[in-house]
C-alpha positions in Angstrom: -149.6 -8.1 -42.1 -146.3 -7.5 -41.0 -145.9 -3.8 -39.3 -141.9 -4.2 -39.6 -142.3 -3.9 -43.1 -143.3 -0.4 -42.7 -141.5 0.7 -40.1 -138.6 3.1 -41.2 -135.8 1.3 -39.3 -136.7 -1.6 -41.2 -135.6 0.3 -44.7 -132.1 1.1 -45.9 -130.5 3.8 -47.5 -127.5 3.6 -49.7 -125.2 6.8 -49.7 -122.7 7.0 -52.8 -119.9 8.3 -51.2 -117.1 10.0 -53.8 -113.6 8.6 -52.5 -111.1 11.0 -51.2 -108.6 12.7 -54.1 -111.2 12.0 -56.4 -114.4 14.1 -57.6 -117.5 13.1 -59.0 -118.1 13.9 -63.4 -117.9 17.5 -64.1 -117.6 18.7 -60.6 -114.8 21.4 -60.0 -112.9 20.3 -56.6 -111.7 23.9 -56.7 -113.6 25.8 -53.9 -115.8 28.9 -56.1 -114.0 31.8 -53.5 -110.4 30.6 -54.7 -111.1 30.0 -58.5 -109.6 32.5 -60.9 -111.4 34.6 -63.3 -110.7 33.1 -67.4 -108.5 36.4 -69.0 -109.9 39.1 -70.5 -109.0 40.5 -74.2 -109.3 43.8 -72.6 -106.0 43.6 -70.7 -104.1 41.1 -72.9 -102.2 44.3 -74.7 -101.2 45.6 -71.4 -97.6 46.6 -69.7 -97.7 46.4 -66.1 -95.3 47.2 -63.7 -95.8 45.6 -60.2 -93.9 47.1 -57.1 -94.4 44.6 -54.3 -92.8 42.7 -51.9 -92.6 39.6 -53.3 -94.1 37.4 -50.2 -96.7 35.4 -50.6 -99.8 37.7 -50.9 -97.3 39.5 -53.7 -96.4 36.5 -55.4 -100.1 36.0 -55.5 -100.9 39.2 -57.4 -98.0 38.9 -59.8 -99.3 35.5 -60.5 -103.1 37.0 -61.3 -102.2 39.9 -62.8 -99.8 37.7 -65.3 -103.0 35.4 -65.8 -104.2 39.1 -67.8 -102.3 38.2 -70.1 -100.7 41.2 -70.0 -96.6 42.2 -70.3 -95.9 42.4 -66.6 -92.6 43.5 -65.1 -92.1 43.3 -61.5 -89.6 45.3 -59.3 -88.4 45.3 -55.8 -87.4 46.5 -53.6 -88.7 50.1 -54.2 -87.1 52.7 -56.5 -86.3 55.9 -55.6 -88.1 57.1 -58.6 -90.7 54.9 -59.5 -90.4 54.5 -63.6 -92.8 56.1 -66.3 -93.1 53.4 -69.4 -95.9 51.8 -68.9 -99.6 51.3 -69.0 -100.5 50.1 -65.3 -98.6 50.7 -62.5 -99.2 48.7 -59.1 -97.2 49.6 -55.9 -97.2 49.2 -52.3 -98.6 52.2 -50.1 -95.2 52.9 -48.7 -94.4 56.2 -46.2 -92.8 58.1 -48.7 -94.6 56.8 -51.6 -95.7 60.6 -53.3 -91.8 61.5 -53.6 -91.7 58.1 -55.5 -93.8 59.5 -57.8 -91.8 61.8 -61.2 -94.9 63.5 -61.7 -97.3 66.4 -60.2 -100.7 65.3 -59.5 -103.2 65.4 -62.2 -100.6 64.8 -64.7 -100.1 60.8 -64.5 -98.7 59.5 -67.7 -100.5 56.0 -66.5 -102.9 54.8 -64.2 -101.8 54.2 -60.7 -103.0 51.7 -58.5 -102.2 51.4 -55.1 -101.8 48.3 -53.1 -103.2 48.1 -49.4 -102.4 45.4 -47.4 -104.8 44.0 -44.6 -101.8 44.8 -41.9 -100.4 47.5 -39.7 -102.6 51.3 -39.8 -103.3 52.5 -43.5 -102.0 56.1 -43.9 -105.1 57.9 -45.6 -102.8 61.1 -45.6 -100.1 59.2 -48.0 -102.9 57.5 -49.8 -104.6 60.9 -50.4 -101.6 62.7 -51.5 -100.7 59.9 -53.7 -104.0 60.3 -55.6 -104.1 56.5 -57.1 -107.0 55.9 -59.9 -108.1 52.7 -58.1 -106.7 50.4 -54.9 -106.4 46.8 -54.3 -106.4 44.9 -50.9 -103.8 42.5 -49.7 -104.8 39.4 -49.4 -106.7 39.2 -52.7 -110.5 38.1 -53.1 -111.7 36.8 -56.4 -112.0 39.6 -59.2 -109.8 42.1 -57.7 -107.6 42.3 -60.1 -109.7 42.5 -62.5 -111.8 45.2 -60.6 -108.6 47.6 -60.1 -107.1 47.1 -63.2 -110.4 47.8 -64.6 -111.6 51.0 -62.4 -108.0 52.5 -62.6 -107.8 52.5 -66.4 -111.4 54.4 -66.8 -110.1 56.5 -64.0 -106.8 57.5 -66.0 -108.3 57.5 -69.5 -111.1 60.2 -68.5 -108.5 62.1 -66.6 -106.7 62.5 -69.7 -109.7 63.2 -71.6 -110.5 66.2 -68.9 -106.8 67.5 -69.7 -107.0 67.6 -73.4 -110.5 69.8 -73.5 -108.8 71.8 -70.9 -105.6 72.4 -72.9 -108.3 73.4 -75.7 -109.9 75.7 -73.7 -106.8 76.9 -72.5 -105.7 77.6 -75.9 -108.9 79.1 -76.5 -108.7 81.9 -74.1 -105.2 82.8 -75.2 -106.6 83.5 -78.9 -109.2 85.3 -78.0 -107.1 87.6 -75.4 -104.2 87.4 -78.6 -107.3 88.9 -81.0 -108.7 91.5 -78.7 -105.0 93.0 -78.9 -104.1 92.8 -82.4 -107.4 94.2 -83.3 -106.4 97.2 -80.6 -102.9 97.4 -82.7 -104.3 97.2 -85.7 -106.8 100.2 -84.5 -104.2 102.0 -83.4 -101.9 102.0 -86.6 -105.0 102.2 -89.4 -107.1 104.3 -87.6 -109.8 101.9 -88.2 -112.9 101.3 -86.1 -113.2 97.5 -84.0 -115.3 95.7 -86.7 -112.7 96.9 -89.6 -109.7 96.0 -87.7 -111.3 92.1 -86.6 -112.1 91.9 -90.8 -108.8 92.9 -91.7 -107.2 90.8 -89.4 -109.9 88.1 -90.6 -108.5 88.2 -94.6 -105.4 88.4 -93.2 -105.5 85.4 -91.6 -107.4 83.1 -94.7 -104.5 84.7 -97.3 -101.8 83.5 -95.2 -103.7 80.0 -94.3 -103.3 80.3 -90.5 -105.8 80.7 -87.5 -106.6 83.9 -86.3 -105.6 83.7 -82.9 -102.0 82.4 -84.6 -101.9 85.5 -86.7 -102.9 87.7 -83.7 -100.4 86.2 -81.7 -97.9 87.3 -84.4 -99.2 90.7 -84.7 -98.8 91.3 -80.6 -95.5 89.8 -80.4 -94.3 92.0 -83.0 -96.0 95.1 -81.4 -94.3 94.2 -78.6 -90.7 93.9 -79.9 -91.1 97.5 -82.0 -92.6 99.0 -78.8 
């Protein structure tokens, strides 16, 4: 018997090799850290405003953020006041970027999102004071749009949420400190004792179709004026 036969350098191996500018069947030549993520219904309804340089990490973002599907409008250089009609706004981390802003914090009238870029010191004192709902890192990496556009709109819807149970409690406390002095008005000028007054004031308040604290509010104001 031969021993060439077996020996390895005696067998041959045939490589396919897939010519260059080509790609073999169903392979995606795209490399996975580059590929973009397919649009989301979520964001399709969306107005954006972008405030960016318009380079070629900005161009970038414009591009992804347009891939949303979403209304996007973008605006450079900076404005002095930075404008209020939209859903989403995106913007550069500049110096004076909290005097941009026409609005106190904790009363956004959309979700901010601040745009860091991988250059120069980041400023966590103008970051801070800005108080964005989410950030997003120049150059981008896949899903960062989608990650900011997502974490800044929970961010700014549960704000909002927050302020409206606050303005109920608010309102709440003015009622009941609005009741406590009709009833001492209404004690005062019926010679009645506390649980007669908050009774009266109680019928009052069903025979005229209006909350208590509306019709106590009424009944202080006018003590006040005739005092």
């Amino acid at each position: 018997m031969d021993d060439t036969l077996h020996s390895p350098k005696a067998e041959r191996i045939e490589i396919q090799r897939t010519p260059v500018g080509h790609r073999a069947a169903g392979a995606d030549a795209t490399p996975r850290s580059r590929r973009r993520p397919e649009p989301r219904p979520e964001f399709a309804n969306l107005s954006i405003c972008v405030v960016v340089e318009p380079d070629a990490d900005g161009e970038t973002l414009i591009r992804d953020l347009q891939r949303t599907h979403a209304s996007v409008q973008h605006i450079w250089p900076a404005p002095a006041t930075y404008p209020v009609g939209f859903d989403v706004l995106f913007t550069e981390l500049l110096d004076d970027l909290p005097a941009r802003l026409p609005w106190s914090p904790g009363e956004f009238p959309l979700a901010l999102c601040v745009i860091v870029r991988d250059r120069g010191k980041l400023s966590l004192g103008t970051l801070r004071d800005s108080t964005p709902h989410s950030t997003i890192s120049l150059p981008l990496r896949r899903n960062d749009v989608e990650a900011a556009l997502t974490i800044g709109l929970g961010q700014f819807q549960y704000e909002r949420r927050l302020r409206a149970r606050i303005d109920k409690l608010d309102d709440y406390i003015r009622a009941i400190r609005s009741v406590e002095r009709a009833k001492a008005v209404i004690m005062a000028r019926k010679q009645i004792t506390e649980d007669e007054a908050y009774h009266y004031l109680r019928r009052q308040a069903m025979a005229r179709r209006i909350s208590i604290g509306e019709l106590a509010l009424a009944i202080v104001d006018t003590d006040e004026l005739l005092s």
